[in-house]
C-alpha positions as CSV (number, residue, x, y, z in Angstrom):
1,X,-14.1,58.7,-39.0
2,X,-11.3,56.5,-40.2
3,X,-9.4,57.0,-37.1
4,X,-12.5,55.4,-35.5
5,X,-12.7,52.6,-38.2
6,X,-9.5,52.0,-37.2
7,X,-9.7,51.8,-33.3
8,X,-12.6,49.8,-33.6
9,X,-11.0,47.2,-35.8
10,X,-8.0,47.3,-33.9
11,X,-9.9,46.4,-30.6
12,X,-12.3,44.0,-31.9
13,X,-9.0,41.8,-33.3
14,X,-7.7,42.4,-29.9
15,X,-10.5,40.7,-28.3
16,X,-10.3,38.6,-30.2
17,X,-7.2,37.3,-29.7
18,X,-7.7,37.3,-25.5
19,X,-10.9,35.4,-26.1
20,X,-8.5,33.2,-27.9
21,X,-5.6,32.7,-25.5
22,X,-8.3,32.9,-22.4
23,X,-9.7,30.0,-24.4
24,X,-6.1,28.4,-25.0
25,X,-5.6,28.5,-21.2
26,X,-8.4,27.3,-20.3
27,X,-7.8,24.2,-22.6
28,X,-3.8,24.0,-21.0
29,X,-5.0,24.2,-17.3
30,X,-7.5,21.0,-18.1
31,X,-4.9,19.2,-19.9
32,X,-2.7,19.6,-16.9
33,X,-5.6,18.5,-14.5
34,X,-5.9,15.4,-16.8
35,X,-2.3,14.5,-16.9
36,X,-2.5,15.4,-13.2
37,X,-4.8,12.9,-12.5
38,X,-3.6,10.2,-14.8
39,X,-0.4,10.1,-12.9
40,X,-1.8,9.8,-10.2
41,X,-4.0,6.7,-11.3
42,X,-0.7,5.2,-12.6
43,X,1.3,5.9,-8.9
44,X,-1.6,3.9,-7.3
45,X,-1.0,1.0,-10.2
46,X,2.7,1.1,-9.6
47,X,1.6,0.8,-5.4
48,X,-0.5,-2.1,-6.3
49,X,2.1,-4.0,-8.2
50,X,4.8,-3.3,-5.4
51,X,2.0,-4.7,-2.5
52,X,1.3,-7.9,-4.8
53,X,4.7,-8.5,-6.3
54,X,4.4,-12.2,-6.1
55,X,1.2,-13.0,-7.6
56,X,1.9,-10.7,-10.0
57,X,4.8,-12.5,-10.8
58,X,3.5,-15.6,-10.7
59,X,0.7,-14.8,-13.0
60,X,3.1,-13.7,-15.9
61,X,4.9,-17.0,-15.2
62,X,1.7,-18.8,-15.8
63,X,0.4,-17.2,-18.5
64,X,3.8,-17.6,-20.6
65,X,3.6,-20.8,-20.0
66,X,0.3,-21.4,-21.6
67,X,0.9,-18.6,-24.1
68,X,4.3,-18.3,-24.5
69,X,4.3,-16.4,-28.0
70,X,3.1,-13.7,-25.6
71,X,6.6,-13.0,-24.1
72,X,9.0,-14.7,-26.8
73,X,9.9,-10.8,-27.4
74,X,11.6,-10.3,-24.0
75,X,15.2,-12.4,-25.3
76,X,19.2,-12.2,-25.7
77,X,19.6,-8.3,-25.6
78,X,15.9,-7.0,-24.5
79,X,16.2,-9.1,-21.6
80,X,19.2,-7.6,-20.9
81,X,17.8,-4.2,-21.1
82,X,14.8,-5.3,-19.3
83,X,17.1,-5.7,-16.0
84,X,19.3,-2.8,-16.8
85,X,16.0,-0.8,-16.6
86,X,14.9,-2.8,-13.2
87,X,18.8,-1.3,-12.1
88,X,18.3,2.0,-13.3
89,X,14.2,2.2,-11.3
90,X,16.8,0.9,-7.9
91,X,19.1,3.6,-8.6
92,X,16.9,6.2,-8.8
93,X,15.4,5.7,-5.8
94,X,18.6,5.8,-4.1
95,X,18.8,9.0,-1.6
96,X,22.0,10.5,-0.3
97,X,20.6,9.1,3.1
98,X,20.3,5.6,1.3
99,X,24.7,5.8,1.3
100,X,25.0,7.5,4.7
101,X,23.6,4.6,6.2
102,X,26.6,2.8,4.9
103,X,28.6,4.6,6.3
104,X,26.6,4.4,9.7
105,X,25.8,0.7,9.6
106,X,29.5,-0.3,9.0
107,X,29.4,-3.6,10.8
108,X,26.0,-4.6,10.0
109,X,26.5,-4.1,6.4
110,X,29.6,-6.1,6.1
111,X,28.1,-9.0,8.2
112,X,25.4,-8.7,5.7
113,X,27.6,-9.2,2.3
114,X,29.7,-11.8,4.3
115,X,26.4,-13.4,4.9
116,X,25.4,-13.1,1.3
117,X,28.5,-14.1,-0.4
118,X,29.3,-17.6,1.8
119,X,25.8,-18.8,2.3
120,X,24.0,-19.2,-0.6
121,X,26.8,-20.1,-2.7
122,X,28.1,-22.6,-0.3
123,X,24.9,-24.0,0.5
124,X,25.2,-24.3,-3.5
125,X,28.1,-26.1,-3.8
126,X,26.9,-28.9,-0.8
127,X,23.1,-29.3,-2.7
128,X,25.5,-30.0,-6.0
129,X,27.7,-32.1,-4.1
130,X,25.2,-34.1,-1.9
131,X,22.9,-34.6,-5.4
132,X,25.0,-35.3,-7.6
133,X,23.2,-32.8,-9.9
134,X,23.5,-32.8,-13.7
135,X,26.3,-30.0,-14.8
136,X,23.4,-27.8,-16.4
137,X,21.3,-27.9,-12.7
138,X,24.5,-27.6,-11.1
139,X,25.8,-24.6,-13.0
140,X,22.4,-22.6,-12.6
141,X,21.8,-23.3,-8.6
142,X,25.7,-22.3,-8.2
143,X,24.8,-19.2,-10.3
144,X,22.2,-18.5,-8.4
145,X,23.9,-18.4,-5.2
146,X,26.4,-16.7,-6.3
147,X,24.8,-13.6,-7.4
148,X,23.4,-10.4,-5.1
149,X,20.0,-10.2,-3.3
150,X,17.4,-9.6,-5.7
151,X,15.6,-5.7,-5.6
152,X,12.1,-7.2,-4.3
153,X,13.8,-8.1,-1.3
154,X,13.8,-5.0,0.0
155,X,9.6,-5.1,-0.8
156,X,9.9,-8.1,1.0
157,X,11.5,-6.6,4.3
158,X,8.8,-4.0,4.4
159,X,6.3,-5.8,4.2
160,X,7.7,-8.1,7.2
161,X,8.3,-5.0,9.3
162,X,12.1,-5.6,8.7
163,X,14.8,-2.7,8.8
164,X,14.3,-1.5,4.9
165,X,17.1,0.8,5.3
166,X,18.9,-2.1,6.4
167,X,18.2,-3.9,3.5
168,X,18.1,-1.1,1.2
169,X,22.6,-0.5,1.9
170,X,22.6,-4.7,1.9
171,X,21.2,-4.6,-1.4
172,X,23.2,-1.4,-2.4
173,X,26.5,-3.2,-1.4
174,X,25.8,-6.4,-2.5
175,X,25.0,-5.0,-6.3
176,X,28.3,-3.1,-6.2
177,X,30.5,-5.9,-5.2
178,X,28.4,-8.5,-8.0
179,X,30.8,-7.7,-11.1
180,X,33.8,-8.5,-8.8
181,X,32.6,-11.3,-6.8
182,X,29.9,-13.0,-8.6
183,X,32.9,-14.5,-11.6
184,X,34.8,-15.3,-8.7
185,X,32.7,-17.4,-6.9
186,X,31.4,-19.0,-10.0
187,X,35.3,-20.1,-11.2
188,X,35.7,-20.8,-7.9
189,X,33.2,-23.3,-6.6
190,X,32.2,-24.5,-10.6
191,X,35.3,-24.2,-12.7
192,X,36.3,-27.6,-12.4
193,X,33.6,-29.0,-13.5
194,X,32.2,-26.1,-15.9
195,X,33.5,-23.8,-18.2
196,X,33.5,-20.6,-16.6
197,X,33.8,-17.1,-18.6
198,X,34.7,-15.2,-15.8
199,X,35.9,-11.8,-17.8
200,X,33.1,-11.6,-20.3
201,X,30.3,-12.3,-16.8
202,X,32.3,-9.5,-15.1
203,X,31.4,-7.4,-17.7
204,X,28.1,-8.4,-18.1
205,X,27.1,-7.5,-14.6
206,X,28.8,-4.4,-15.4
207,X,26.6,-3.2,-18.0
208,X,23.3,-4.7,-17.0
209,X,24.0,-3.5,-12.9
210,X,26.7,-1.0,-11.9
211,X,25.9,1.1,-14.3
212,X,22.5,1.4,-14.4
213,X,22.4,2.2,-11.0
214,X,24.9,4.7,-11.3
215,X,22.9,6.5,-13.5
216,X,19.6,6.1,-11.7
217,X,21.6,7.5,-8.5
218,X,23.3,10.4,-10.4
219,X,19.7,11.7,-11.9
220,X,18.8,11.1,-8.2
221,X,21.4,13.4,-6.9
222,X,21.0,15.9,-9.5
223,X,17.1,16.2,-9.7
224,X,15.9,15.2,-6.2
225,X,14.8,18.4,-5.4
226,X,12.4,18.5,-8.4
227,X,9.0,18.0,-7.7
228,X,8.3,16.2,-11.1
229,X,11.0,13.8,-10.3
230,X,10.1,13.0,-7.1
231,X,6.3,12.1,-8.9
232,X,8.3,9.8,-11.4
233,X,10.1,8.8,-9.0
234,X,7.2,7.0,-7.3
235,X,6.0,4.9,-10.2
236,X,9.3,3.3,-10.6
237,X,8.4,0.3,-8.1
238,X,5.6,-1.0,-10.2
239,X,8.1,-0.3,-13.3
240,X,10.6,-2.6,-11.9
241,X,7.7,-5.1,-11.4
242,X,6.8,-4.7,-14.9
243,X,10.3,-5.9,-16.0
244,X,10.9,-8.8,-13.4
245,X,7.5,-9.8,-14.9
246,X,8.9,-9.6,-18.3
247,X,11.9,-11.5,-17.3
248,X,10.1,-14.3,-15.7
249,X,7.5,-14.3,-18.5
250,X,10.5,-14.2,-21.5
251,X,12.3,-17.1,-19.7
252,X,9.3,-19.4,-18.6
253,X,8.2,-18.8,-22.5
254,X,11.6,-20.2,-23.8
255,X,12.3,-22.7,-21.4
256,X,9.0,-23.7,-19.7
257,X,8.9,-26.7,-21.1
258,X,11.7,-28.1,-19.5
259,X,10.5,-27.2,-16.2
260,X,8.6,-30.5,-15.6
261,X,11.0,-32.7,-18.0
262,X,13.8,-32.1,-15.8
263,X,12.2,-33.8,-12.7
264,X,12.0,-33.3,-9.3
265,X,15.5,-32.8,-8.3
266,X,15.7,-29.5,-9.7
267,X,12.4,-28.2,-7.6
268,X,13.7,-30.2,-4.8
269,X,17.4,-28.5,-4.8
270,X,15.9,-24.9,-5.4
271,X,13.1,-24.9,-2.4
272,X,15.9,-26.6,-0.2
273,X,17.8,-23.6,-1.1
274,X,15.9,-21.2,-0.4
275,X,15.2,-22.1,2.4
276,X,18.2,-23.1,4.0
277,X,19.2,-19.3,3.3
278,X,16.3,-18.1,4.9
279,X,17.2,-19.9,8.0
280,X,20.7,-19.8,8.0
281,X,20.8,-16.1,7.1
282,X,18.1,-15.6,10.3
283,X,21.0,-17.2,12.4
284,X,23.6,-14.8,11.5
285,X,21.4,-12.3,12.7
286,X,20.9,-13.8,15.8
287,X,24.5,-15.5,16.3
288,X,25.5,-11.3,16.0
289,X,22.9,-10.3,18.4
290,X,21.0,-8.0,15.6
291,X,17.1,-6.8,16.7
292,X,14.6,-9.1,14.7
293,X,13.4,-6.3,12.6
294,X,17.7,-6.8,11.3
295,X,17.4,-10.4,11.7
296,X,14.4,-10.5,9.5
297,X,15.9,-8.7,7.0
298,X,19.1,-10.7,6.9
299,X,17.1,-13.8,6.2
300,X,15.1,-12.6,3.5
301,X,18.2,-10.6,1.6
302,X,20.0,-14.1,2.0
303,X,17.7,-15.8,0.9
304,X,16.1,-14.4,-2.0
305,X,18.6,-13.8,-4.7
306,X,18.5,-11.4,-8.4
307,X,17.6,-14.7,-10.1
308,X,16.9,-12.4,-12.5
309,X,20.2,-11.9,-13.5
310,X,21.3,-14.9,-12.9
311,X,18.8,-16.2,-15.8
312,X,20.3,-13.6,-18.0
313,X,23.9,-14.3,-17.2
314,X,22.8,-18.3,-17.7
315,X,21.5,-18.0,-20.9
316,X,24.3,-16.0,-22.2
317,X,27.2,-17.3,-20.5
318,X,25.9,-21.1,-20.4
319,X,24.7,-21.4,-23.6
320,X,25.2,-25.0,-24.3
321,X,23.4,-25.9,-20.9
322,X,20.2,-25.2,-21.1
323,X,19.0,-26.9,-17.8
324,X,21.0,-24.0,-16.3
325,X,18.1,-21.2,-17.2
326,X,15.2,-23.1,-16.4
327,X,17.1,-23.7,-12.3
328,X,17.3,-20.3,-12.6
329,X,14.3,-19.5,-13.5
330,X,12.4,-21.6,-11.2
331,X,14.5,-19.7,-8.8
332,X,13.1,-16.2,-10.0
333,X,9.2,-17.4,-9.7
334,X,10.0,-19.6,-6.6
335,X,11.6,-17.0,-4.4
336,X,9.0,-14.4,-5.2
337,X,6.2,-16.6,-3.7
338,X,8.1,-17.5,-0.7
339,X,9.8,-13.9,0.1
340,X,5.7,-12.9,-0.2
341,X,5.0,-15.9,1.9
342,X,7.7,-15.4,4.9
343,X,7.1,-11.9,4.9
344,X,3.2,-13.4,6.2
345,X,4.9,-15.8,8.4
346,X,6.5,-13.2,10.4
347,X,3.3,-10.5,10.4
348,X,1.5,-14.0,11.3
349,X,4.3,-14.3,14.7
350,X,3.9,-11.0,15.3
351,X,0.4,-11.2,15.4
352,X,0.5,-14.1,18.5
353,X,2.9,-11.7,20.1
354,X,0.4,-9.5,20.7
């Protein structure tokens, strides 16, 4: 009789316990179903921020404006982290095909950095010269065209039907030769007239670029195969939304109001060079007998430029010219509406085509 005392209490705690973990599963498999779907609901956010970049964009640009205590936050060393995590979402979606076409494109790609590296900043230097602009203007537009293509360009060039592989190793290329370049072209075309910290922006572009990316691509290379990866992975364009948003929000909120105190001339110089580098850089295409999907993708990764980091580098390199962030940050709002607006233009040609 004990023995079946026993048995029975040993098989009714037993029960017990598979009631339990049955129970315990049952909970685990619908919190995975939940998470499941919550990611899911997040990729088609991050979609939607990638499709309507601009207005996005611009929205955060208006609302710091009227509510700049909104976005005062996103300064000095958060902004700085802001675009190094901007970087590090580029360099995570970087695939080992993404460098093979480097290696496959060799021309293309170097007529492409050429392209970036003389036309916007000399098209920079001749607006400063033919304008006489203010050294603070002057300093920021020269800034801006000397720094790489910005990572919504290559948004940009899908939406237009461009080559975005093309623009993906321009982009890649471009980034890599900032740190060098980028102080060069500054001293260079600015020194005279500016003070230029060439060293301490070299290693600015360093830390807030290169590296990032360097990161993003090793976790890339090491975890590509990983199915959960490859899910993150595909949130990280409406991430890097998020933070050029933040960007343009933290730099509209500390210098907005300057925007319409320092006149016309600094809206004039930056639509005139825009789009001068959208034209120009469409004529290198054709003058090198590219296809339009390549031309198309020249002009837009000439034209629009990281003014991203070219407001961070202004505010901390330029300190005692002010005027210098708010040209660059025009820049960053204005080239997001008209990358978003050529990218129509062309769909628009293409249209009549057919």
């Amino acid at each position: 009789m004990p023995y079946m005392y026993l048995f029975c209490k040993f098989y009714s705690v037993l029960m017990q316990r598979e009631r339990g973990s049955t129970h315990f599963c049952l909970k685990f498999k619908r919190r995975v179903v939940e998470c499941a779907g919550m990611l899911r609901e997040i990729q088609k956010v991050s979609a939607w921020l990638a499709q309507y970049t601009s207005p996005f964009v611009i929205g955060a640009a208006a609302l710091a404006f009227v509510v700049p205590g909104m976005f005062t936050w996103v300064q000095g060393d958060v902004q700085a982290l802001v675009l190094g995590f901007i970087m590090l979402t580029m360099g995570m979606t970087l695939r080992p095909a993404d460098f093979r076409i480097l290696a496959s494109q060799p021309v293309d790609i170097l007529i492409g950095a050429c392209a970036q590296y003389s036309i916007m900043p000399l098209v920079a230097w001749a607006l400063v010269a033919c304008f006489d602009l203010p050294r603070g203007i002057a300093a920021g537009l020269i800034l801006v065209g000397c720094c790489p293509g910005g990572v919504s360009s290559n948004i940009m060039s899908f939406l237009c039907k461009g080559d975005v592989a093309y623009s993906v190793g321009m982009t890649t290329v471009s980034t890599l030769l900032a740190p060098f370049v980028t102080p060069l072209l500054v001293l260079w075309l600015a020194g005279e007239s500016i003070d230029v910290d060439a060293m301490g922006m070299f290693r600015s572009i360093l830390f807030v670029t290169i590296l990032p990316v360097g990161i993003g691509a090793l976790c890339n290379g090491c975890f590509s195969k990983r199915a959960a990866y490859a899910e993150a992975c595909r949130m990280m364009p409406g991430l890097s939304v998020l933070g050029l948003a933040c960007i343009v929000g933290g730099v509209t909120a500390a210098k907005g109001a300057g925007f319409f105190t320092s006149g016309l001339l600094i809206f004039l110089t930056v639509f005139l060079h825009n789009t001068l580098g959208y034209i120009l850089g469409y004529l290198a295409g054709r003058a090198t007998r590219m296809n339009r999907p390549k031309r198309r993708t020249l002009s837009i990764e000439v034209g629009m430029q990281n003014a991203g980091l070219a407001t961070v580098l202004a505010v901390r390199h330029f300190p005692a010219m002010p005027e210098a962030a708010v040209a660059a940050a025009i820049c960053c709002v204005w080239h997001s509406i008209t990358g978003t607006l050529l990218a129509g233009v062309y769909n628009a040609l293409d249209r009549l085509r057919r």
